[in-house]
C-alpha positions as CSV (number, residue, x, y, z in Angstrom):
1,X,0.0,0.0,0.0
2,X,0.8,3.6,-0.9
3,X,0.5,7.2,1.0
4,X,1.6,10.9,-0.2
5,X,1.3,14.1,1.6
6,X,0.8,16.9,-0.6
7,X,0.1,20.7,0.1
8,X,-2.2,23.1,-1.5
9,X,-3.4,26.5,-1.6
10,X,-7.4,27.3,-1.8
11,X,-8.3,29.3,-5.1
12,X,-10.3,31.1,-2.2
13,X,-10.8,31.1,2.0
14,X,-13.6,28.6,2.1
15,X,-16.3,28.9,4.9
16,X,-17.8,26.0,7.0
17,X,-20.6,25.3,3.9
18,X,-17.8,24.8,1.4
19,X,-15.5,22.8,3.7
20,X,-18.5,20.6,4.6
21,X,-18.9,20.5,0.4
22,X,-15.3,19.4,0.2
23,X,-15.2,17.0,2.7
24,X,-18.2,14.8,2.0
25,X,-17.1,15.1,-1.9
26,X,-14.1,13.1,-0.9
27,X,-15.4,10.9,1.4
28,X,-17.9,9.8,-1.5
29,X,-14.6,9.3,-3.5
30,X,-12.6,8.0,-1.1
31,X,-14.4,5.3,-0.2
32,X,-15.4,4.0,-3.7
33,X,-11.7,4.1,-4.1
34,X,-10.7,2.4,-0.5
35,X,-8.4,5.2,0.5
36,X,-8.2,6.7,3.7
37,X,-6.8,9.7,5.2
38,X,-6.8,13.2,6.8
39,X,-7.5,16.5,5.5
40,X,-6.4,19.6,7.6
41,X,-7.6,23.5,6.5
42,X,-6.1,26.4,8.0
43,X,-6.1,29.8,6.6
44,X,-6.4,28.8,2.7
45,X,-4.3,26.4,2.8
46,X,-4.9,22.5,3.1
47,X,-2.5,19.4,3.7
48,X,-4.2,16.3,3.5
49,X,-2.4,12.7,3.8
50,X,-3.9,10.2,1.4
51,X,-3.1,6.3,1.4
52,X,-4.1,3.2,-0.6
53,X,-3.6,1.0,-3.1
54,X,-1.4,3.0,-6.0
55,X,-3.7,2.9,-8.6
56,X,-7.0,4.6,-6.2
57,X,-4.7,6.1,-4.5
58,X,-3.9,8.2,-7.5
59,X,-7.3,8.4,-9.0
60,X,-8.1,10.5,-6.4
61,X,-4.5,12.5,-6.2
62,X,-5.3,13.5,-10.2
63,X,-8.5,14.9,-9.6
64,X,-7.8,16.4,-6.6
65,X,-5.1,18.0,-9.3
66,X,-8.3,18.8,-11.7
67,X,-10.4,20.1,-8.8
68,X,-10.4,24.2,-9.1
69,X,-10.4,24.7,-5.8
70,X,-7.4,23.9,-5.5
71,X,-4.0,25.6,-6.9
72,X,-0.6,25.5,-5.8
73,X,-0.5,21.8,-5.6
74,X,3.0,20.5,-4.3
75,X,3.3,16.7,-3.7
76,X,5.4,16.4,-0.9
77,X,6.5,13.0,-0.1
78,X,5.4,9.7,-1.3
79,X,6.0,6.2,0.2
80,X,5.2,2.5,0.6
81,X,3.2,1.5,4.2
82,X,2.7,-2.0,5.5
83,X,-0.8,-0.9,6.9
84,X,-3.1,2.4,7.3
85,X,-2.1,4.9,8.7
86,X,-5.5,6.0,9.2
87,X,-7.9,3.1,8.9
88,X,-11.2,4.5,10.0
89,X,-11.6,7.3,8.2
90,X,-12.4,7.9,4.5
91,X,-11.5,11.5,5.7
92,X,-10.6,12.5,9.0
93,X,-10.3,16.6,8.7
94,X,-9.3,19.4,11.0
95,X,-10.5,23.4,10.1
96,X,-9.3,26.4,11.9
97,X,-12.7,28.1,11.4
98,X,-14.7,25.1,13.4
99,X,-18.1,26.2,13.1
100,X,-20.4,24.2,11.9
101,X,-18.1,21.8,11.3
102,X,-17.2,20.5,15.1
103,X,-20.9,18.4,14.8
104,X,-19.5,16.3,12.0
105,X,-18.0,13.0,11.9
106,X,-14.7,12.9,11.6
107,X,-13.8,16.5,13.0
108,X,-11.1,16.0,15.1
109,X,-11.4,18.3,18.6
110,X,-8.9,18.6,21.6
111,X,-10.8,15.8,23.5
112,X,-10.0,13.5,21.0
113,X,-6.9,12.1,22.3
114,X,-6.4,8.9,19.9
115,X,-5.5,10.6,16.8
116,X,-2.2,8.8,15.6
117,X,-0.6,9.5,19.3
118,X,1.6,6.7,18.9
119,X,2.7,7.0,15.3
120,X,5.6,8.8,14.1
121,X,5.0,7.7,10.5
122,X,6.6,10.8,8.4
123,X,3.1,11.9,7.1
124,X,1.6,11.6,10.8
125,X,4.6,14.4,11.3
126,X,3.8,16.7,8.9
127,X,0.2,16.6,9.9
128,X,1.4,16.9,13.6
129,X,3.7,20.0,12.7
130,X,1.0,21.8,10.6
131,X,-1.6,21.7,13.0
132,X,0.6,22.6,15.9
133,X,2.1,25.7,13.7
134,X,-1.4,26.9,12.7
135,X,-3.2,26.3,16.6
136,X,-5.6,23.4,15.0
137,X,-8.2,22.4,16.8
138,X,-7.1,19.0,17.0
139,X,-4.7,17.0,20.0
140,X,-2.0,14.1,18.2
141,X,-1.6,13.1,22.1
């Protein structure tokens, strides 16, 4: 099985609606694709880790490539695992401007103390290091 990590810049600053838009847009995709991963937003800017089998798993990185809400795209690292990273979720996210979006599944929130705590997988750490460096409302311990 595969991962990346890639970064991105939002065409525009995207409110809780469009987020929520985003999010359940990939999770449709996602899972018709079996990948799995996390999405984190923070000022216009996303990094999301994505992992599956190579051929799903970039499916969904090309259109992700196509999508126009996106721009900037830079693939950052790329890799083999020997099992998921994230397992549960079709798309775990995190979003500075938490509105609306704390009451869906998959929002990660301080009291959620279980996300990846034990991993130190290099995409875990570039999550971990983006969400500390832009105050996420979200807790890797």
């Amino acid at each position: 099985m595969e991962y990346l990590v890639y970064i991105s810049t939002a065409k525009k600053l995207m409110g809780d609606d469009e987020l929520l838009n985003l999010l359940q847009t990939a999770r449709i995709k996602n899972f018709a694709h079996n990948v799995t991963g996390m999405l984190l937003y923070s000022e216009g800017t996303f990094i999301q880790a994505l992992e599956g089998e190579k051929e799903d798993l970039y499916k969904i990185y090309n259109a992700i490539q196509l999508d126009s809400r996106h721009r900037n795209i830079v693939l950052m690292i790329t890799g083999m695992v020997e099992e998921r990273i994230f397992p549960k979720w079709s798309m775990a996210f995190a979003s500075v401007n938490a509105g609306l979006l704390k009451n869906v599944e998959g929002f990660l929130n301080p009291a959620n103390k279980n996300v990846a705590s034990d991993n130190n997988h290099t995409a875990v750490i570039m999550l971990k290091t983006f969400a500390e460096t832009n105050k996420l409302s979200l807790s890797f311990n």
